[in-house]
Rosetta silent file (secondary structure, phi, psi, omega in degrees, C-alpha in Angstrom):
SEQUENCE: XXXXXXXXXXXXXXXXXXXXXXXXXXXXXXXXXXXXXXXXXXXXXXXXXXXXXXXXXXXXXXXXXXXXXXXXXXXXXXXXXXXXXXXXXXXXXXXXXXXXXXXXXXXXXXXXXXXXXXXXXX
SCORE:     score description
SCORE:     0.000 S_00000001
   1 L     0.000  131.796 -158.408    3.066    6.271    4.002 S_00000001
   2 E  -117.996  138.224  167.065    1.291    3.453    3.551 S_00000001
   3 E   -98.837   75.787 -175.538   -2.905    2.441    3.214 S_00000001
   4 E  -127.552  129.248  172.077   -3.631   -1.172    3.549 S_00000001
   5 E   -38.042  155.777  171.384   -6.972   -2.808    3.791 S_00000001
   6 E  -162.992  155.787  145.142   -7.743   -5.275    6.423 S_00000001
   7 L   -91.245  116.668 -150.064   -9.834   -6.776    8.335 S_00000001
   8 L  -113.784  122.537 -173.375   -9.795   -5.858   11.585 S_00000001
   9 L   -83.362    8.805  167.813  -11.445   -7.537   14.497 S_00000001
  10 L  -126.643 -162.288 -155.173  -11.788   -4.935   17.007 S_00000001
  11 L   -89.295    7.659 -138.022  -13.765   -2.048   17.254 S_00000001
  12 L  -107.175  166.693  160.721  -11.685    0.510   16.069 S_00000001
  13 L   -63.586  -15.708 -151.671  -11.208    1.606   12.278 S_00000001
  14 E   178.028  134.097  161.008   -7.908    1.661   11.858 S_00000001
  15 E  -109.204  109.201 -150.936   -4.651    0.798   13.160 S_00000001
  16 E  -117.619  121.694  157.250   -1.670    3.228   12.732 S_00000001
  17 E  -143.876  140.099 -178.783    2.029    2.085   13.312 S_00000001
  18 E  -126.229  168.175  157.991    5.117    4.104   12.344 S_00000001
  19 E  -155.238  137.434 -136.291    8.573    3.806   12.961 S_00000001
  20 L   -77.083  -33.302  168.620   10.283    6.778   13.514 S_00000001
  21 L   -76.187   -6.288 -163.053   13.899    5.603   11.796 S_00000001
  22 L   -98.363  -27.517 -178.155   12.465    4.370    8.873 S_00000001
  23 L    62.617   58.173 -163.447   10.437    7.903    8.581 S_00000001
  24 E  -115.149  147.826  144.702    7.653    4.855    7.871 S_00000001
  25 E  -164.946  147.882 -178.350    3.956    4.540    8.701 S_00000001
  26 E  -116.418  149.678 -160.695    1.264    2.353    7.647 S_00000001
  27 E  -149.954   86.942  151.948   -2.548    2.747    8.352 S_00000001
  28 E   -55.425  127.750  172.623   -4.488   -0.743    8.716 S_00000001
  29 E  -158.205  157.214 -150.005   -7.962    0.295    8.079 S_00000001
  30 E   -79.796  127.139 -161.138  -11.097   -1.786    8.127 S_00000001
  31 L   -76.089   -9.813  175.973  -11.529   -2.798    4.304 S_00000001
  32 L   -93.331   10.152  161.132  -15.761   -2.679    4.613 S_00000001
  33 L  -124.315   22.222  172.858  -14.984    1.269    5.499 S_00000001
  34 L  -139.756  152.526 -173.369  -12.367    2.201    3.046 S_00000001
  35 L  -117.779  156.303 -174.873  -12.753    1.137   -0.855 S_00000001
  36 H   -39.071  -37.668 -172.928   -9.929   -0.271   -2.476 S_00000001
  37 H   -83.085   -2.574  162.499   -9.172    2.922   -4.866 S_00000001
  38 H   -74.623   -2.259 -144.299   -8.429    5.055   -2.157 S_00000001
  39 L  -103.221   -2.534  139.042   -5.395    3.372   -0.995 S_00000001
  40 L  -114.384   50.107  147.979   -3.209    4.879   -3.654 S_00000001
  41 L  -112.168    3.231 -166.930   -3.997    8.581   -3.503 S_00000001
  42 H   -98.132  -56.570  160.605   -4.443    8.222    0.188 S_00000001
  43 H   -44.430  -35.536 -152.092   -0.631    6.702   -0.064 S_00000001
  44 H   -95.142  -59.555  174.925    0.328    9.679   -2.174 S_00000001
  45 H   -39.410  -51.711 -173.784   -1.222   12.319    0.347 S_00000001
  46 H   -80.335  -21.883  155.609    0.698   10.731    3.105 S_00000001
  47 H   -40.920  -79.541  148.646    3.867   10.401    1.069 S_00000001
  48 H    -9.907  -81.572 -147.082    3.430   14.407    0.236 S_00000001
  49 H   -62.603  -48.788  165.665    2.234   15.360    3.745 S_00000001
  50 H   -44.993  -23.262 -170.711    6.030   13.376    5.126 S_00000001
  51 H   -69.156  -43.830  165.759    8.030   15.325    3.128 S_00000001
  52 H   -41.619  -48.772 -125.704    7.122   18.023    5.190 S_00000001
  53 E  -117.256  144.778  154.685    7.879   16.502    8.090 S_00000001
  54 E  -133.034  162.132 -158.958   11.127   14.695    9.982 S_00000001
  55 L   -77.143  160.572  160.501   11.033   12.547   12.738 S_00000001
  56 L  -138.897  142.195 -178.236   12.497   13.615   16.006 S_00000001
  57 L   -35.050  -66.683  173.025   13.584   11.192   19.014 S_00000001
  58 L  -111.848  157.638 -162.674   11.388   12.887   21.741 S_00000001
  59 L   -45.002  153.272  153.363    7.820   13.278   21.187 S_00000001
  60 L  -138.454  157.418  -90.533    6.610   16.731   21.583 S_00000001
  61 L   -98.267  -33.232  173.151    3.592   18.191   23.491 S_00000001
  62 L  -109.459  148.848  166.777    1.937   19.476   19.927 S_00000001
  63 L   -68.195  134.799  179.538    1.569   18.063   16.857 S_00000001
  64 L   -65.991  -17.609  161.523    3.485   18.854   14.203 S_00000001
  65 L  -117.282  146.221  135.108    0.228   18.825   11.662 S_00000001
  66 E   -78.174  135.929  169.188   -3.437   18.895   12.819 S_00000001
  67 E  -103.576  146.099  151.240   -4.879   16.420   10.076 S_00000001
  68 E  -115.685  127.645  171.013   -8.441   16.798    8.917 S_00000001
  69 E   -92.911  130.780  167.064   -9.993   13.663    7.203 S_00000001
  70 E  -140.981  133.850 -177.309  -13.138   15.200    5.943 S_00000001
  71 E   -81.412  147.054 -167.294  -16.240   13.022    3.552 S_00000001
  72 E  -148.809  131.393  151.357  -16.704   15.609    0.369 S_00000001
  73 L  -106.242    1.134 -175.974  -19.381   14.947   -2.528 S_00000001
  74 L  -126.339   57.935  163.566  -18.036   17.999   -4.253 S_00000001
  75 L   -93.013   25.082 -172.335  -14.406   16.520   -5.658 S_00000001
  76 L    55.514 -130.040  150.226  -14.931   16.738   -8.841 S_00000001
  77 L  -103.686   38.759 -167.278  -13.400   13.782  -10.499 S_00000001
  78 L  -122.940  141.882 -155.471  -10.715   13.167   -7.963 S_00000001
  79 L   -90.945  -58.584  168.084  -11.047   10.468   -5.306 S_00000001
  80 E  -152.405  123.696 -171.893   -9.133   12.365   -2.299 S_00000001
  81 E  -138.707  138.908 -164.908   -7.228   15.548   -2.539 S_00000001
  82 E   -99.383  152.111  174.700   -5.325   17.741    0.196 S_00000001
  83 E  -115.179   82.226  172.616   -4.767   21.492    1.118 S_00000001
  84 E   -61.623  148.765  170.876   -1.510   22.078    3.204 S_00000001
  85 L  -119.601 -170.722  153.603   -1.424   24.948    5.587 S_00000001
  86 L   -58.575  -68.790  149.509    0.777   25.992    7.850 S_00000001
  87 L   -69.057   -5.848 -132.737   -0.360   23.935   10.956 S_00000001
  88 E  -144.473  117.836  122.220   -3.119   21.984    8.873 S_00000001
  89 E   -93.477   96.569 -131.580   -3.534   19.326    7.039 S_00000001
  90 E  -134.110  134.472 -168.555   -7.155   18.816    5.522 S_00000001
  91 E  -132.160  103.220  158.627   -7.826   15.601    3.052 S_00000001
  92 E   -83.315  134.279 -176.337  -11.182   15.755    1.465 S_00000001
  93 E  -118.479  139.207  166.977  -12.479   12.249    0.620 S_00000001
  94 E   -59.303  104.153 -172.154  -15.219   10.918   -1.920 S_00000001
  95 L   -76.270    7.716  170.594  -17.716   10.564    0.657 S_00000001
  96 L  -109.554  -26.490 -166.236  -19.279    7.078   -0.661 S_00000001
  97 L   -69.795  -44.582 -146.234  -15.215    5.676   -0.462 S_00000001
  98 L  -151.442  116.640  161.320  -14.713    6.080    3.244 S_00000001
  99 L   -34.902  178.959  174.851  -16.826    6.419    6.269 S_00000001
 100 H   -88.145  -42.548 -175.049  -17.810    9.128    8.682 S_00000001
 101 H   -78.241  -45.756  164.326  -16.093    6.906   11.570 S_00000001
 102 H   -24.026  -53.796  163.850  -13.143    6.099    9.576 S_00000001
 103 H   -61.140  -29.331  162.129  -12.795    9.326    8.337 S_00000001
 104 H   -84.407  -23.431  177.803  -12.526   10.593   12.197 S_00000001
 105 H   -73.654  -62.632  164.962  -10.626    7.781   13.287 S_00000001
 106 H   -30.277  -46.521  156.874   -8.005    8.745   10.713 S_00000001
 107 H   -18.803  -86.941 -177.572   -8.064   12.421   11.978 S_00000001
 108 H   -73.216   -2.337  175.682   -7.246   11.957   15.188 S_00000001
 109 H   -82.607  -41.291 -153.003   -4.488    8.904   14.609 S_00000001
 110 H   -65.401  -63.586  174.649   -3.413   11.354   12.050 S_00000001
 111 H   -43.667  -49.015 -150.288   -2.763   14.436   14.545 S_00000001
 112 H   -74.084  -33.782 -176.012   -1.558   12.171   17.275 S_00000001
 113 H   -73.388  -23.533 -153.785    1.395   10.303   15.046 S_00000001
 114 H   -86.648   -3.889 -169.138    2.655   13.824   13.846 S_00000001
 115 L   -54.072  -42.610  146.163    3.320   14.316   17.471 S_00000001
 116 L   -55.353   32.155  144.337    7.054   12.576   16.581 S_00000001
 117 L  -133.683  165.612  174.498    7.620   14.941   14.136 S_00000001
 118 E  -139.775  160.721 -177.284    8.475   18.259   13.558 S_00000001
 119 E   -75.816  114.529 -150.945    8.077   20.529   10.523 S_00000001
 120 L   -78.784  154.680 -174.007   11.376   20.582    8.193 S_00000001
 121 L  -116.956   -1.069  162.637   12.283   24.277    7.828 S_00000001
 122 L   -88.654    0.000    0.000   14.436   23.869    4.383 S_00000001
């Protein structure tokens, strides 16, 4: 899992592409709404949060995580940090690092790519 700033000329936040043999995915996201020092604990989360997970050929109808992106002022001194659940992933972010629309856009790319996965059971 990948973070990388960009600039991105349309209107969305972010661009998500993965590919599913590579168990790869990178998340273009527009560099005035993400600051540079998230992009490796943000990388780390999404590293983490794969491990869980392996790809499977066809898609299926649920995701294998719900992702929550959520802006946090109460992280102590840590920059972004995650809770795994069972169904759930929720990634509190240092709410001056990352937007509110960024942080939503990232949500819902986030749920929607896990769609191609399923949760490893060892």
């Amino acid at each position: 899992m990948e973070f990388r700033r960009a600039q991105l000329l349309h209107s969305s936040p972010a661009v998500i592409l993965h590919a599913l043999q590579e168990n790869r995915i990178i998340a273009y996201v527009d560099e005035r709404q993400f600051a540079p020092e998230l992009a490796i604990p943000m990388d780390e989360i999404g590293t983490a949060t794969l491990k869980l997970l392996q790809p499977v050929e066809d898609a299926g109808p649920m995701p294998a995580l719900r992702v929550r992106v959520r802006r946090s002022g109460d992280l102590g001194h840590e920059l972004a940090v995650a809770e795994f659940a069972t169904d759930e992933i929720t990634v509190g972010v240092e709410k001056t690092l990352i937007t509110e629309e960024l942080a939503a856009c990232l949500s819902d790319a986030g749920t929607a790519v896990t769609r191609a996965f399923v949760r490893r059971t060892t």
